[in-house]
N, C-alpha and C positions, 0 to 999 in steps of 0.2 A: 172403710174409712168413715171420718166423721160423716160426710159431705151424703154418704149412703145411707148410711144412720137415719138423717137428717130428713133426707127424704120418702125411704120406706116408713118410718114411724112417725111422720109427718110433723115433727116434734123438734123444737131449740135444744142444743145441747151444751153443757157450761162444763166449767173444772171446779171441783165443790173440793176446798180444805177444810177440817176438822179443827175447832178452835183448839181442841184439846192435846193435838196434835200435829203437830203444822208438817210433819212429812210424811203423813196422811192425806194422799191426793185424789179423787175419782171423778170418773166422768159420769156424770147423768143428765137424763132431761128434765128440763125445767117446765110443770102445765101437764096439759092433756097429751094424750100418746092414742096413737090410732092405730090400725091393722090395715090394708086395702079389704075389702070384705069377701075377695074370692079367695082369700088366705084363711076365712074364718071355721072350717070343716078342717083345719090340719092343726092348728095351733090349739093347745088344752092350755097354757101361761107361760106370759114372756116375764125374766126375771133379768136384771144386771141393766135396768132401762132408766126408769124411774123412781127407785127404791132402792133405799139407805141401809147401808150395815149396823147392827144390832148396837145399841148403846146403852151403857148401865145396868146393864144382865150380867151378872157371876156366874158364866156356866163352868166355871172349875169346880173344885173341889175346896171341900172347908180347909184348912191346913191346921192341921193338929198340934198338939204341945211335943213339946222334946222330950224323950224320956232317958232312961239312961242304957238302953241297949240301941243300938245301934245295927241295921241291914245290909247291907255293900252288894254289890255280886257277887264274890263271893258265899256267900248266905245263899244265895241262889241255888248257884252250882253246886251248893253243900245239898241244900232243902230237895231239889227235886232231881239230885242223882244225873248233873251234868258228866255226859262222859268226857276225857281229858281229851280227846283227840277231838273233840266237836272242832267242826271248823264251816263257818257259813260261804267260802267261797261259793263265788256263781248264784247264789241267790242275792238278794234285794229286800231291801225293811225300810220301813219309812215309818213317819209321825204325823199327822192334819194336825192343824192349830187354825185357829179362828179369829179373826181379828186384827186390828192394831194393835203393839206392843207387846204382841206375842213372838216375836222373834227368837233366836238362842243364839247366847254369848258364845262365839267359836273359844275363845281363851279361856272361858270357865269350862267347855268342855273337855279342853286341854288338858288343864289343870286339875278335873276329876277323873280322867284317864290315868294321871300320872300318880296322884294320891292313894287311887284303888288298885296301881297296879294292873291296868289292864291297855289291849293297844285298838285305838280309837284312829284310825287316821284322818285326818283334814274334811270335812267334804267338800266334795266336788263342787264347785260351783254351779254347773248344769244341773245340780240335784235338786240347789235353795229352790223353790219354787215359788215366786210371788213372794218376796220378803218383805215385812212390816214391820220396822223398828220401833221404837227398839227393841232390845229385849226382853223376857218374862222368866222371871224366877222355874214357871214351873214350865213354859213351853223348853227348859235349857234339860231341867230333871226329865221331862219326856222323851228328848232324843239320848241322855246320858245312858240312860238304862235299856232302851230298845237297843243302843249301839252296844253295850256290853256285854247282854245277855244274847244276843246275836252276833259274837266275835265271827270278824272274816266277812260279814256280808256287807253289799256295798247300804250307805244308810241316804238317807232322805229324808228333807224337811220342808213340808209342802204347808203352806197358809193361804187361806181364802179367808178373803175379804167380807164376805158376806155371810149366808147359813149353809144348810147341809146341800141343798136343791143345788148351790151354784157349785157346789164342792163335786159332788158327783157327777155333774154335768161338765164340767172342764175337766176332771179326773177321768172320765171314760176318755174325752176326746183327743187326752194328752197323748202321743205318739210312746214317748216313751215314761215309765211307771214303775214303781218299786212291786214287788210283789204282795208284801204283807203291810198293813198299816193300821194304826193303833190309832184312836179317836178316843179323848179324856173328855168329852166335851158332852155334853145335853141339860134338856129340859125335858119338861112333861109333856108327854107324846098328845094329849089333848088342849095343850094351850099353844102350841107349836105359833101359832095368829097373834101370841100375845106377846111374842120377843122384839117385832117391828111392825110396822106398819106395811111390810113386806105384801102378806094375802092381800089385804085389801084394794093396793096396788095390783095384783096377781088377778083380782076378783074368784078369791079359791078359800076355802076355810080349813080349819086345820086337818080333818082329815082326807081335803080334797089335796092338800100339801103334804102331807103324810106319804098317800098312797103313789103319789106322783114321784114322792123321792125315792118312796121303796123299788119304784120301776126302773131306776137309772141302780141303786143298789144295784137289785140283780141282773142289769146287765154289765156291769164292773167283777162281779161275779162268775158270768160267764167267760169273762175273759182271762180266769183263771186268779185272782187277784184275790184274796183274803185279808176281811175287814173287821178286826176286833175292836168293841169300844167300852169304856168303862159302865159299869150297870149304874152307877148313881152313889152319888155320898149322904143321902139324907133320909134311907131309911125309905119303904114300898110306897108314903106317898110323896117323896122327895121334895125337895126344895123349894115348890110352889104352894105346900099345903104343912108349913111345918106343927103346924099344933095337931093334925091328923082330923081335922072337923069333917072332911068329905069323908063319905060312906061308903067308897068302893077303892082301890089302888090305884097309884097314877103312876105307872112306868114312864120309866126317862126314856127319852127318843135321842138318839138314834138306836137306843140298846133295846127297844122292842121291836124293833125292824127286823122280822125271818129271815132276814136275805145279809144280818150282820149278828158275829157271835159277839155276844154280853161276857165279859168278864168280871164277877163280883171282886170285892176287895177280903182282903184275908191278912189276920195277924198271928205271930208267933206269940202263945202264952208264955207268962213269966217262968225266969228261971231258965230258959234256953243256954243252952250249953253253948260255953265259949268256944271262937273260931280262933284255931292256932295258926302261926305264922301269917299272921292279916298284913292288908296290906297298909301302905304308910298311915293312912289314916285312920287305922284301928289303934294306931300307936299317941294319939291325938287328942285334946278334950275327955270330959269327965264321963265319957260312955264306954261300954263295952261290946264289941263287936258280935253276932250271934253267928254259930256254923250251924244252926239247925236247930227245930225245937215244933213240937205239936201245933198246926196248925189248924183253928180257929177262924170261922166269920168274925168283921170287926165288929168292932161293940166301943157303943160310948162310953162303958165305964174307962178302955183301953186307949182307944185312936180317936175317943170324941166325935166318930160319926161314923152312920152305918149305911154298909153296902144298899143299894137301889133292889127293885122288887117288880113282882107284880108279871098282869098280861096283858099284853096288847088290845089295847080297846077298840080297834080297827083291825090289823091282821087277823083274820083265822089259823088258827092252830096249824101248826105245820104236821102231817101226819106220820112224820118219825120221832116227835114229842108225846104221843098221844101218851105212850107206857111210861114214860117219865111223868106225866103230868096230872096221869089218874092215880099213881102210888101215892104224888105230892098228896092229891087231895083226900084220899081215905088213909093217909096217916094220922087224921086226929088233929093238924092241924088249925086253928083260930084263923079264920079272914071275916073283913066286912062283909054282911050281908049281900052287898050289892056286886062284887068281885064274882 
């Protein structure tokens, strides 16, 4: 209860709304926060106390121009040879989203079910977890496509309020859990301190926060649960360094985290071959639907921004990389000096 709160953390505790969103509600305390001090050999930071969730940070993706072909799942299941009998009963897939106004439209994802021709059912309502209205254009595209290219499995759409530290730690604790979950979200794994005022709060810097969140990772991990997240849209020194002035790589965090696999972004080169009997909305607007076609890393000249990079400036190598990572580097490859 509050009333306990109140008193282990020796601390006032109010109900803080968001000017910019009024059914955006949380509780925090107001001042100084204290520990009793025979607690202080067990606690490394307490988070979800005193400290605000992340404001005016774009940790999405840039959103690219429209071109005139067109992807569906079907493209998918064309592109990497889905068998027709795939069926995800009995497993579990899920989405993290970050924030207020990260929600998803249940009617638009209705409506992209019905359009692409594929079957999406309701979810469950025990599934939404922590919803933050309203909705977001791309938290709706995240669960559209995790639900389609996973037909049959049950889906999930989990949001935290805060960053990655609270995510994982209410995510291990949760009873019940999707099995797989997709994370489009990060920044640079060495400014991780410069998205809120969160560490300083925490009294932890970024990779006292790094390594901390990696430890709840992997044990989300142990509990069988596989964690994909996007590598980044802006290129190896991503989105906090756009003119490239720093001399070494800055990977996006959470996708330099050993204990979460990074998935880069990838496009079909031009000229891909049309997808016959598409579904309704191949038959729509002035694009053409793709069934397959060479794929390609993105590239700005194409999708206007490029897949994330780099290594972990904190983690050590994980040592079933090492032959992946020594080929990278005596192939004659360009990096910064300091990389």
């Amino acid at each position: 209860t509050v009333a306990v709160a109140e008193n282990l953390f020796n601390a006032k505790f109010f109900v803080f709304q968001h000017k910019k969103s009024t059914a955006h509600r949380i509780v925090r305390a107001l001042g100084a926060v204290t520990l009793p001090r025979a607690m202080k050999q067990n606690v490394y930071m307490v988070s979800g106390v005193s400290d605000f969730p992340p404001v005016g940070k774009d940790l999405r993706r840039v959103k690219p121009e429209f071109g005139t072909e067109a992807v569906v799942p079907q493209t998918l299941y064309s592109q990497y040879n889905f068998p027709s009998t795939i069926d995800g009963k009995g497993c579990s897939q899920g989405v993290a989203e970050f924030g207020a106004g990260q929600d998803f439209s249940a009617s638009d994802l209705s409506q992209f079910a019905s359009q692409c021709n594929v079957s999406i059912p309701a979810l469950d309502q025990s599934h939404i977890v922590n919803p933050l209205p309203p909705s977001g254009v791309e938290g709706t595209l995240d669960i559209q496509y995790v639900a389609s290219t996973g037909t049959g499995a049950t889906n999930w759409y989990w949001t935290e309020q805060n960053w990655l530290y609270d995510f994982a730690t209410s995510f291990f604790q949760a009873t019940n859990k999707p099995e797989v979950v997709s994370i489009s979200y990060g920044w640079s794994e060495l400014q991780q301190c410069q998205l809120t005022n969160e560490c300083s709060i925490l009294g932890v810097d970024s990779e006292q926060y790094v390594a901390r969140t990696n430890v709840e990772f992997q044990k989300i991990g142990l509990n069988g649960v596989s964690l994909l997240c996007a590598s980044g849209d802006s290129g190896a020194n991503g989105r906090s360094d756009p003119t490239c002035t720093t001399p070494k790589l800055l990977p996006s965090y959470p996708a330099a985290s050993p204990y979460i696999t990074a998935v880069g972004a990838t496009q079909l080169n031009t000229g891909c071959s049309a997808l016959s009997n598409g579904p309704p909305v191949c038959n729509t607007g002035s694009y053409s639907c793709c069934a397959s076609g060479e794929e390609q890393a993105v590239s700005y000249s194409e999708a206007q921004f490029a897949s994330g990079g780099g290594f972990s400036n904190y983690a050590a190598q994980p040592s079933y990389q090492q032959a992946a990572v020594s080929a990278y580097l005596s192939s004659g490859v360009e990096l910064p000096p300091s990389s």
